[in-house]
Structures are given as structure tokens and as C-alpha cells.
C-alpha positions as CSV (number, residue, x, y, z in Angstrom):
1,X,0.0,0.0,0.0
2,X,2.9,2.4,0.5
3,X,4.5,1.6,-2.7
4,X,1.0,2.5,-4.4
5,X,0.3,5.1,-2.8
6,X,3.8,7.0,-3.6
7,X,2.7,5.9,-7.4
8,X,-0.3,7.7,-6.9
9,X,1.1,11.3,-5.1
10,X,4.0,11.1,-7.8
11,X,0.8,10.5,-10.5
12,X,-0.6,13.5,-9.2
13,X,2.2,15.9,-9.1
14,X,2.8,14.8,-12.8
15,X,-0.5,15.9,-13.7
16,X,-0.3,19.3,-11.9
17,X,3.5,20.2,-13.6
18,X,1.5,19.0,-16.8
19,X,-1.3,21.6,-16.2
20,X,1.1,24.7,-15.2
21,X,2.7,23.7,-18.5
22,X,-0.2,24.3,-20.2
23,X,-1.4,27.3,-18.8
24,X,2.3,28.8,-19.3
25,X,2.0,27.4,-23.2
26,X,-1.5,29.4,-23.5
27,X,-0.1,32.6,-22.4
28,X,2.7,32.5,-25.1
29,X,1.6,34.9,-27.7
30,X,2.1,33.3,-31.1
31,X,1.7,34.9,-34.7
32,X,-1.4,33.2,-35.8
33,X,-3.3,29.9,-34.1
34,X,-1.1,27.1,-34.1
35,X,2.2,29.2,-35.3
36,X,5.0,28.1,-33.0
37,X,8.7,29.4,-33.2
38,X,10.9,27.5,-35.0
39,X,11.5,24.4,-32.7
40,X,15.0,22.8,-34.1
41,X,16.7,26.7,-33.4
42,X,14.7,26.4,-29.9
43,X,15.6,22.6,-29.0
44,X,19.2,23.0,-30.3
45,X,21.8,21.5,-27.8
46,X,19.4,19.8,-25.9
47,X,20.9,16.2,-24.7
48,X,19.2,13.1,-24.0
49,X,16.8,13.1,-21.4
50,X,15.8,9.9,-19.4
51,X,12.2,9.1,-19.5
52,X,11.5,7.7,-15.7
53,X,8.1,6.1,-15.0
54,X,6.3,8.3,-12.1
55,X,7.2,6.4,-9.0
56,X,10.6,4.6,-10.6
57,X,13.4,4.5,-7.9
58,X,16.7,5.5,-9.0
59,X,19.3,3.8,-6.9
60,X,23.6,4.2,-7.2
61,X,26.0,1.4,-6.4
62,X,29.5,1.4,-6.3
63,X,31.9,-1.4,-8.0
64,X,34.2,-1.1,-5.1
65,X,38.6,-2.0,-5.5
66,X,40.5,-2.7,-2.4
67,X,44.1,-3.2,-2.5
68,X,45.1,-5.9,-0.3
69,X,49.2,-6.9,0.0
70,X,49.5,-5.8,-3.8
71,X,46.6,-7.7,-5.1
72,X,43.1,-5.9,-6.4
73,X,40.3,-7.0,-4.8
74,X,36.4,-6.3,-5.8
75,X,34.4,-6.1,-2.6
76,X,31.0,-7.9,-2.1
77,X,28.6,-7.4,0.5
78,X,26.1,-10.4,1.7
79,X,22.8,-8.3,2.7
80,X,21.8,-8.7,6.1
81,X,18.7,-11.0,6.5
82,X,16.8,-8.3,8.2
83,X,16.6,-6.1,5.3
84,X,14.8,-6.7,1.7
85,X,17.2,-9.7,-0.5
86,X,18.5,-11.1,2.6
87,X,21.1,-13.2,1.8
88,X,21.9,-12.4,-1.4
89,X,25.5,-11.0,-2.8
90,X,25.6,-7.2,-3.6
91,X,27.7,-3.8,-3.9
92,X,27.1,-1.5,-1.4
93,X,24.8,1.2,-2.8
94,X,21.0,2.3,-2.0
95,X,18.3,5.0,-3.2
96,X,19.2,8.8,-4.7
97,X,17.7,11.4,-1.8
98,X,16.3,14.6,-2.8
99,X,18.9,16.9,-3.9
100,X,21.3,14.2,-3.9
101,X,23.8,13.2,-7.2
102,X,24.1,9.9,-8.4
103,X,27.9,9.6,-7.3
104,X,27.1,11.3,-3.9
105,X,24.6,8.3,-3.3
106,X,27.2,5.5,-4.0
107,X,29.9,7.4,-1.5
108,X,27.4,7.9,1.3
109,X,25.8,4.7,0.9
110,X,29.2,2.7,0.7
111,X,30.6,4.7,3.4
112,X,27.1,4.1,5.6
113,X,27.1,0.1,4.9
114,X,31.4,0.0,5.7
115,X,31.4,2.1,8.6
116,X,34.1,4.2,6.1
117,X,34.7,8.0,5.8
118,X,33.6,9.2,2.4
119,X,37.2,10.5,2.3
120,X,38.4,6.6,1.8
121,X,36.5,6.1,-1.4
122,X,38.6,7.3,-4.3
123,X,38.5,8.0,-8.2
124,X,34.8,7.5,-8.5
125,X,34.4,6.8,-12.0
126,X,30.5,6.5,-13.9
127,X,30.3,2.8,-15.3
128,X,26.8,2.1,-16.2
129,X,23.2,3.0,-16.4
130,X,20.7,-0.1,-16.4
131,X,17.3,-0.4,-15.7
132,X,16.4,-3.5,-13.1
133,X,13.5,-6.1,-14.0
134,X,11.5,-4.3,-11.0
135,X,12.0,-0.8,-13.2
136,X,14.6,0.8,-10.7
137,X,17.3,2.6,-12.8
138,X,20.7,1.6,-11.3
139,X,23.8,4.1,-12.1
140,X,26.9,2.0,-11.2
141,X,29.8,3.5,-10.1
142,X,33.6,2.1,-9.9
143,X,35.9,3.6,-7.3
144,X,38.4,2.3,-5.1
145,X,38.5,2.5,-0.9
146,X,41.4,3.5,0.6
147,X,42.9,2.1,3.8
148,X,39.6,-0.4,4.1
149,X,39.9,-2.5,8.0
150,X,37.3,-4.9,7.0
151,X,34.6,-3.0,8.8
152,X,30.7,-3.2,8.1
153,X,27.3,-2.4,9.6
154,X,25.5,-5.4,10.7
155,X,22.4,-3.8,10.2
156,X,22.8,-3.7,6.3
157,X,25.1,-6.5,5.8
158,X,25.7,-9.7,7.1
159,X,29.7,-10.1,5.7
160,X,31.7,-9.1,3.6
161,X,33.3,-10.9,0.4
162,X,36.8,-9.5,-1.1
163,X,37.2,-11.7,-4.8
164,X,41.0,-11.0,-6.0
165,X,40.3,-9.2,-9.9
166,X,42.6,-11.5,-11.6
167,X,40.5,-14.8,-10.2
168,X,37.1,-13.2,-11.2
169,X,38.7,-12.3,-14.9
170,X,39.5,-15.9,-15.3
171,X,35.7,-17.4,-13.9
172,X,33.3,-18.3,-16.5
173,X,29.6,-17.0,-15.4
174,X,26.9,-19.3,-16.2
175,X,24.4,-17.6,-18.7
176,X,20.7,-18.2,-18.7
177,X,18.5,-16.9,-21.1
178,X,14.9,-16.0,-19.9
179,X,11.7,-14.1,-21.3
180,X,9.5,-11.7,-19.6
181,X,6.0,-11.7,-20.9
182,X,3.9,-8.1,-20.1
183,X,0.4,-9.1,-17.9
184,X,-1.4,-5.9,-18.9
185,X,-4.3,-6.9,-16.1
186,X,-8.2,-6.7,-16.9
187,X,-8.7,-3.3,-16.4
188,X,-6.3,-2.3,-19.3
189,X,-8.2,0.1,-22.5
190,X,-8.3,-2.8,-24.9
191,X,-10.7,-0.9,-26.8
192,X,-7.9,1.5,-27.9
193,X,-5.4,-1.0,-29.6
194,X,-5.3,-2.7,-32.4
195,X,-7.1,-6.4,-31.9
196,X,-8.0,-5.7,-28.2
197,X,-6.9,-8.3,-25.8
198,X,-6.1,-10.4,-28.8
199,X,-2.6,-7.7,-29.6
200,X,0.5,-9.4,-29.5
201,X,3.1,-8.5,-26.8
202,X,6.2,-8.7,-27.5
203,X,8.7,-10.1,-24.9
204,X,11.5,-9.4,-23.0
205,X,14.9,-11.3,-23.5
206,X,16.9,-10.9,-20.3
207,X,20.4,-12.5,-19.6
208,X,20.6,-14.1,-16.3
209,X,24.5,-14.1,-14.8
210,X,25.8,-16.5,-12.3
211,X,29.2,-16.3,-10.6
212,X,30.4,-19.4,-8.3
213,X,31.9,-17.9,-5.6
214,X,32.9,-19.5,-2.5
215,X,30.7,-19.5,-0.5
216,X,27.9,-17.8,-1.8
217,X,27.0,-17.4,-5.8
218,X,26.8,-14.1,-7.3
219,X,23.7,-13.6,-9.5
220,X,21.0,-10.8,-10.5
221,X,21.6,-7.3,-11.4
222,X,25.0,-7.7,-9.3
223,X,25.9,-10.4,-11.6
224,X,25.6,-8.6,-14.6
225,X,27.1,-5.1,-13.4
226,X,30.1,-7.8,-12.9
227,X,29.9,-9.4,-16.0
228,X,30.3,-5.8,-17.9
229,X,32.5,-4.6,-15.7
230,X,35.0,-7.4,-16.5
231,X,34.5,-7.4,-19.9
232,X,35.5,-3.4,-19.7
233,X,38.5,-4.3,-17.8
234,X,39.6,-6.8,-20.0
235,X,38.8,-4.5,-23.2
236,X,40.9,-2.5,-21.0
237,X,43.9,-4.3,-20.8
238,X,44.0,-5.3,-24.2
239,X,43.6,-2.1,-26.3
240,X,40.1,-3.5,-27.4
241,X,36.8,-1.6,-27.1
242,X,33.9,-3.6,-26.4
């Protein structure tokens, strides 16, 4: 219900900015009824823009190096089973707050779940941009943490798992191919597509990554910000773009 009802109040605040649009377009004065000025001069230089659905979470995470004895590590965290995905293998990372930058998310939320100053994490670098199966866009970060003493907040996580880089470039993932198939529900407009409930909806194709790890297996939307990582480390290394 509190998921639904943050969908609904971000809903509604879409439809108001959509309104004072409106009544700021109306009071534009134009040349003759339906004259507008000339729209490539007026869009020019605009970038992308990310279309979010109203509710989406954006989330940061942080791909996070430790040196240890002269050796690169990547650090893991296993979530705490007294939060959501207990159990499961992860980077340390959360939700964007108000006001807050993507990279500032993965610093505080790293330095939060470590029990780290921010100072300690270094050189944060943008990776990736993906958008999780549960519509959460994810910005990845890579950065490395300085002076690390193996600290952690039991609260958030239950251990922590430090994989040397050179054993995880060498570790074949298993790959699973799956489909997602949209459930539109019963009280979708049929009447306004083509062939009603009959239209055919395309599905998803979605890679599945699996990393076996001792002890625990690496899989899910950590998986696969591993998988491209790697394969951008070794493009890295060899002088090949991927």
C-alpha cells in the first residue's frame, strides 16, 4: 500500500506540472493559431533526457577496488537478512535522496554500509546506467577505498566478500537466457489497440548471470554489473573496445 500510494502522489504531481505547462503554453503569444517558433533553433543542444516512469526508484551502487598486499580485490557485500534480498551477494549502494547526485549516493551509501569515511573512497568513475527487472534505474559506479579494515554495519550487511580481480577475470559465469512476458491486467483500455486483448506483446529477452563464488554465488543485477565490468577491464587491458 505504501509503494502504491507513492505511485499515486507522484501521479498527481505529474499531472499538476503537466497543467502549469499548459497554462504557461496558452499565455505564449504566437503569430497566428497554431504558429510556434521555429522548434529545431529552440531545442538545439538539448541532450538526451531519461524518460522515468512516475514512481521509478533510482538507486547508485558502487563497484568497489580494495588493494590488499599488492593484489586488487572487488568487494562484495552479503545483505543482512533483516533487510529486503536477505542473503543475497551485492555492492554496497541504495536510493538517490532529494537533492542528492548519483555519485554522492554511492559514496554515502558505501561509506554508511562499511562504517568508512567518504574520504576513503577514491577516483569515483561512472560505469553504467541499467534499468532492473523491477523498473529501478541503477547508475553503477567504480571507485576504489582507501585504507579499508574490513569493517561493516550489521544492520545492512551480514559479511563481507573481497574476490582478487585477476580470479574473477578468469571465472566463466553461467548464462541463462529468460523471457519476460507483459500481464497488462483486466482493467487495461483494450478498446484502444489494435485487436483488443487479442494484440501481441512482444517479450523481453533478459540474460541471467551466475558467478560461483565460494561460498555464496553471485547472481541478479549484481551479476551482470560484474559481467560488464569485466568485460571493460579486459577490453581495458588489451587495447580493445567492447
Amino acid at each position: 500500500m505504501m509503494f502504491k500510494a507513492a505511485v499515486n502522489r507522484n501521479m498527481n504531481e505529474e499531472k499538476t506540472e503537466t497543467r502549469r505547462m499548459q497554462e504557461a503554453l496558452n499565455n505564449v503569444r504566437m503569430q497566428e493559431p497554431g504558429a510556434f517558433p521555429d522548434l529545431v533553433n529552440l531545442f538545439r543542444g538539448h541532450g538526451f533526457k531519461p524518460i522515468v516512469a512516475p514512481g521509478a526508484i533510482v538507486a547508485s551502487v558502487l563497484i568497489p577496488l580494495v588493494e590488499i598486499e599488492g593484489r586488487t580485490h572487488i568487494l562484495f557485500e552479503l545483505r543482512s537478512s533483516k533487510i529486503n534480498q536477505g542473503g543475497e551477494v551485492c555492492f554496497p549502494g541504495g536510493r538517490v535522496e532529494n537533492g542528492e547526485r548519483p555519485e554522492e549516493t554511492a559514496v554515502r551509501e558505501t561509506a554508511e554500509e562499511l562504517l568508512i569515511s567518504g574520504n576513503q573512497v577514491e577516483g569515483v568513475i561512472p560505469m553504467f546506467r541499467m534499468m532492473g527487472p523491477g523498473g529501478t534505474e541503477v547508475n553503477a559506479f567504480l571507485g576504489r577505498i582507501r585504507d579499508y579494515r574490513g569493517t561493516y554495519s550489521r544492520d545492512e550487511v551480514q559479511e563481507i566478500m573481497l574476490e582478487p580481480l585477476d580470479d574473477m577475470l578468469r571465472m566463466e559465469p553461467v548464462i541463462h537466457e529468460s523471457r519476460y512476458e507483459l500481464d497488462p491486467g483486466p482493467d487495461f483500455p483494450y478498446e484502444l489497440i489494435q485487436n483488443g486483448k487479442d494484440y501481441h506483446w512482444h517479450k523481453v529477452r533478459r540474460k541471467f548471470y551466475f558467478y560461483r563464488t565460494e561460498p555464496e554465488i553471485i547472481w541478479g543485477m549484481t551479476a551482470e554489473l560484474l559481467y560488464y565490468f569485466l568485460e571493460e577491464v579486459r577490453a581495458k587491458l588489451t587495447g580493445n573496445a567492447v
